[in-house]
N, CA, C and O atoms as a DFTB+ gen file, in Angstrom:
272 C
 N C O
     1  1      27.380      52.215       0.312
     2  2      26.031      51.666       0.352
     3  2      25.354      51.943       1.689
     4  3      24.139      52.141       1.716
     5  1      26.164      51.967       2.911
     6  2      25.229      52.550       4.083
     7  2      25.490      53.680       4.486
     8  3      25.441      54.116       5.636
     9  1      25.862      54.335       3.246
    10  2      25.388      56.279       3.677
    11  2      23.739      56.262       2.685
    12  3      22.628      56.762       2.863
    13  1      24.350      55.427       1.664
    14  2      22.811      55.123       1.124
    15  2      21.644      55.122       1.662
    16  3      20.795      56.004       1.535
    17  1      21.545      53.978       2.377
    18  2      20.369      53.162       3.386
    19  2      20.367      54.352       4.573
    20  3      19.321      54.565       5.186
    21  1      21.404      55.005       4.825
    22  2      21.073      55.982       6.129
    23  2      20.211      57.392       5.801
    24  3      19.327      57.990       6.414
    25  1      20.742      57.568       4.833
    26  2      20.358      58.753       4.019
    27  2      18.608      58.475       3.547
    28  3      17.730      59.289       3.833
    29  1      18.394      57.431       2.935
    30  2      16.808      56.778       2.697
    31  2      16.167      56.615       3.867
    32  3      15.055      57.123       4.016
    33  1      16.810      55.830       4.946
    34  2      16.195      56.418       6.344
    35  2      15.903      57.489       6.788
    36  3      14.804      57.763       7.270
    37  1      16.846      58.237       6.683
    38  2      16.616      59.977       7.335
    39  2      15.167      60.879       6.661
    40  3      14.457      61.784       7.101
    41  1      15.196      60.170       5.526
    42  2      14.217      60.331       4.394
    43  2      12.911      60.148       4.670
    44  3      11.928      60.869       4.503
    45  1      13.084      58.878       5.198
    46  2      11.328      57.954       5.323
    47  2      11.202      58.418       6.781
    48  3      10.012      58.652       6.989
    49  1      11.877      58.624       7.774
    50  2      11.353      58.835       9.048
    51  2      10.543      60.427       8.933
    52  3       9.381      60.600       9.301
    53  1      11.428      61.511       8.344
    54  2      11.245      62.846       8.081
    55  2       9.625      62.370       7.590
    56  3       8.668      62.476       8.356
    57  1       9.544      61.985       6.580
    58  2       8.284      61.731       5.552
    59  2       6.753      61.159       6.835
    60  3       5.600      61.499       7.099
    61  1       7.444      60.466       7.123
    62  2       6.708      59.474       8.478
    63  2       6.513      60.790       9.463
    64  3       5.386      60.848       9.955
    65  1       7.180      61.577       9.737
    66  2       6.773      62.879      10.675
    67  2       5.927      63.424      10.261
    68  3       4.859      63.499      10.869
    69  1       6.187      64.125       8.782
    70  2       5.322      64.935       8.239
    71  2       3.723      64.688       8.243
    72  3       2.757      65.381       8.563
    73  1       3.928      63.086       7.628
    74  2       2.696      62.624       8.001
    75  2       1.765      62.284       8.983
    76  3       0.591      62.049       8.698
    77  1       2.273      62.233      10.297
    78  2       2.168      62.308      11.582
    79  2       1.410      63.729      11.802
    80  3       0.362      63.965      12.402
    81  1       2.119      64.418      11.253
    82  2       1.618      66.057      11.663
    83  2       0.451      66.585      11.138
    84  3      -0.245      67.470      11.635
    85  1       0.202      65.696       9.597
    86  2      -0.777      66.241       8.163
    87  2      -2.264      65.773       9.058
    88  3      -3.273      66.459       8.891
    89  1      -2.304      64.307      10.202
    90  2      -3.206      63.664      10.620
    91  2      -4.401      64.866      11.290
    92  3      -5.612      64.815      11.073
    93  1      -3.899      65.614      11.894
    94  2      -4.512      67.209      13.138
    95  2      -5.542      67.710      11.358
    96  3      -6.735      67.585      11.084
    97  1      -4.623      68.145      10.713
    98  2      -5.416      68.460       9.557
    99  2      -6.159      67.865       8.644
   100  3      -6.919      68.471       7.888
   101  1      -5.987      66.661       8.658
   102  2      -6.508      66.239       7.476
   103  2      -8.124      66.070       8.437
   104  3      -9.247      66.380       8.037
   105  1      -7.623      65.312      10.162
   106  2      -9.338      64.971      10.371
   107  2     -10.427      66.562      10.689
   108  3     -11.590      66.847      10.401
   109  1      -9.694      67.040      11.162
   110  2     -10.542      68.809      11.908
   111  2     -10.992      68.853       9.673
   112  3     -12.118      68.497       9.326
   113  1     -10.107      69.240       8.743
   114  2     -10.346      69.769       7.568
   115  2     -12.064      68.933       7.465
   116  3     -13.165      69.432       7.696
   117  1     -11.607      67.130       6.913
   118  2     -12.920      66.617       7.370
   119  2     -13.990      66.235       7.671
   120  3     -14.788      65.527       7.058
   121  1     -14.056      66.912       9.076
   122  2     -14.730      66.738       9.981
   123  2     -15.658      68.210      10.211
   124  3     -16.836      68.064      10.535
   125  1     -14.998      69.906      10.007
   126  2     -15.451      71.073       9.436
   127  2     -16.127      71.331       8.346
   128  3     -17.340      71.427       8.163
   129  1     -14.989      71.463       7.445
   130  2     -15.001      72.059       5.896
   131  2     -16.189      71.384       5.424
   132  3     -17.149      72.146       5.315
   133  1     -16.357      70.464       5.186
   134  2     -17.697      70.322       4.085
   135  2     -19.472      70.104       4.566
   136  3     -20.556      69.959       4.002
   137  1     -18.940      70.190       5.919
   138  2     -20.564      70.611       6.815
   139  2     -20.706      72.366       6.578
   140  3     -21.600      73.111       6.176
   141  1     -19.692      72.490       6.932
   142  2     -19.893      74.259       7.046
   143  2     -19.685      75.185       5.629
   144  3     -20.536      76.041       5.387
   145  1     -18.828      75.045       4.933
   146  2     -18.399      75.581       3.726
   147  2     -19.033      74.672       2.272
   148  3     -19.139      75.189       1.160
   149  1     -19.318      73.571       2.523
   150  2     -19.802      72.685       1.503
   151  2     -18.333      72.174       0.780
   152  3     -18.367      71.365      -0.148
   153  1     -17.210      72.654       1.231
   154  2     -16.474      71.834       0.413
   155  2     -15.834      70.041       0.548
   156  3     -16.109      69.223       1.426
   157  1     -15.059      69.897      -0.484
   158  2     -15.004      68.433      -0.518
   159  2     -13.931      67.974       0.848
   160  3     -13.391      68.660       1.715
   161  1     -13.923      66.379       0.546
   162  2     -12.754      65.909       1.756
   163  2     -11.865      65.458       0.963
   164  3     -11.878      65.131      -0.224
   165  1     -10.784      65.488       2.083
   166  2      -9.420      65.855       1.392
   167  2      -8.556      64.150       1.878
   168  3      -8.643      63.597       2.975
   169  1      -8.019      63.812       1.034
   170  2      -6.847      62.795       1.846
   171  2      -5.976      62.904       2.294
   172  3      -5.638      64.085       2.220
   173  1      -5.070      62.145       2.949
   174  2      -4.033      62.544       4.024
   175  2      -2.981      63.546       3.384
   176  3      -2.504      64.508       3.986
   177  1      -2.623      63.100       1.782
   178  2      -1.294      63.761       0.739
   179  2      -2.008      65.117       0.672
   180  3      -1.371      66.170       0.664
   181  1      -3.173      65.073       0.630
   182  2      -3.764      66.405       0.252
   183  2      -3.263      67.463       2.022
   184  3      -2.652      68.529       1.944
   185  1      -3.633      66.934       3.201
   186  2      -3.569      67.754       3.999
   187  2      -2.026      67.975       4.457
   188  3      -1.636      68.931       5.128
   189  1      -1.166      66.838       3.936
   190  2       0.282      67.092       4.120
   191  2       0.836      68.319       3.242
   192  3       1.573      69.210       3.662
   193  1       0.250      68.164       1.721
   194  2       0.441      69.285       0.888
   195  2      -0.184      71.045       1.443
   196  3       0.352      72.110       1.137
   197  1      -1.382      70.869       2.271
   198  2      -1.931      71.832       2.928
   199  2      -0.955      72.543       3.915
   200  3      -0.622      73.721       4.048
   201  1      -0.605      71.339       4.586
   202  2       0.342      71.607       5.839
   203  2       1.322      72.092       5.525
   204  3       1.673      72.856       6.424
   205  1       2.281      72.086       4.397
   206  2       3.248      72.695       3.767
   207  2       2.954      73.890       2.792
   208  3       3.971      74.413       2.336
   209  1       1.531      74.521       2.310
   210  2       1.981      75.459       1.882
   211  2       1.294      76.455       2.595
   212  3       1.089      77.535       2.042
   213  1       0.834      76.211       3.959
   214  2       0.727      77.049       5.088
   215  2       1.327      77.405       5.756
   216  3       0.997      78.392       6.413
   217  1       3.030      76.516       6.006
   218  2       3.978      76.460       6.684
   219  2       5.230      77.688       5.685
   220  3       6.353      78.180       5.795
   221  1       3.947      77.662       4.672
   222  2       5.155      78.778       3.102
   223  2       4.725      79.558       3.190
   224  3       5.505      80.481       3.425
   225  1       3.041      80.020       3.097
   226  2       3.039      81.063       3.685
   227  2       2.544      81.750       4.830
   228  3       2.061      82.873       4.685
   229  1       2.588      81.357       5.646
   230  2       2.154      81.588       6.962
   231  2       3.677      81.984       7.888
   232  3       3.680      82.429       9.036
   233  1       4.598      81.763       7.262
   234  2       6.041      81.722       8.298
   235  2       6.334      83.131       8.541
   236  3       6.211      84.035       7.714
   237  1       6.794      83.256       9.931
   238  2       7.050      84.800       9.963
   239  2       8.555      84.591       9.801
   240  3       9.291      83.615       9.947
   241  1       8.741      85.845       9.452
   242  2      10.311      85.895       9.256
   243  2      10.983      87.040      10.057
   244  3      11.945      87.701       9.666
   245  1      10.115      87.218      11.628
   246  2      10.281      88.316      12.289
   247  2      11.132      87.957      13.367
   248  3      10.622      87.087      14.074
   249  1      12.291      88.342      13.742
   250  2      13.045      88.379      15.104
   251  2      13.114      89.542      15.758
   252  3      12.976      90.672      15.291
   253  1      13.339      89.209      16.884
   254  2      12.918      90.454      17.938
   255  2      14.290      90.354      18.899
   256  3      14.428      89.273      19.471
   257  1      15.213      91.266      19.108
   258  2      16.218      91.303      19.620
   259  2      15.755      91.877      20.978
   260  3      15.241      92.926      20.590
   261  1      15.606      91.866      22.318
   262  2      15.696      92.309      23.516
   263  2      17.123      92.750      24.006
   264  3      18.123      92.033      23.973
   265  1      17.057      94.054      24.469
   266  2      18.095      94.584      24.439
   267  2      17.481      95.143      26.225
   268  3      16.774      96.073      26.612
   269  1      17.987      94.348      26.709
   270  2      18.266      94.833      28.382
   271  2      18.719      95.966      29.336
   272  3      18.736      95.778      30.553
């Protein structure tokens, strides 16, 4: 039962980050987007969902080895 409760923790804090992070986007989205583009405003789930499928495709998958 408290790998349970640790595991649901590890869970809600992660979740609690994410959402922490979605905040940069959700107010700039906003506070921009529908003065300038006319589009609508978004809620926080919406810019967390933003934030993640920018983070899908936006990721580079490039390493660069320096060789001295």
């Amino acid at each position: 039962m408290k790998e349970l409760a640790t595991i649901l923790g590890v869970i809600g804090v992660l979740f609690l980050y994410a959402l922490l992070l979605a905040f940069p986007t959700y107010f700039l989205w906003n506070w921009l987007m529908p003065d300038i583009f006319g589009l609508v405003r978004i809620d926080i789930l919406q810019a967390l969902g933003l934030n993640f499928l920018s983070g899908i495709l936006l990721k580079s998958n490039v390493t660069v080895n320096k060789k001295d």
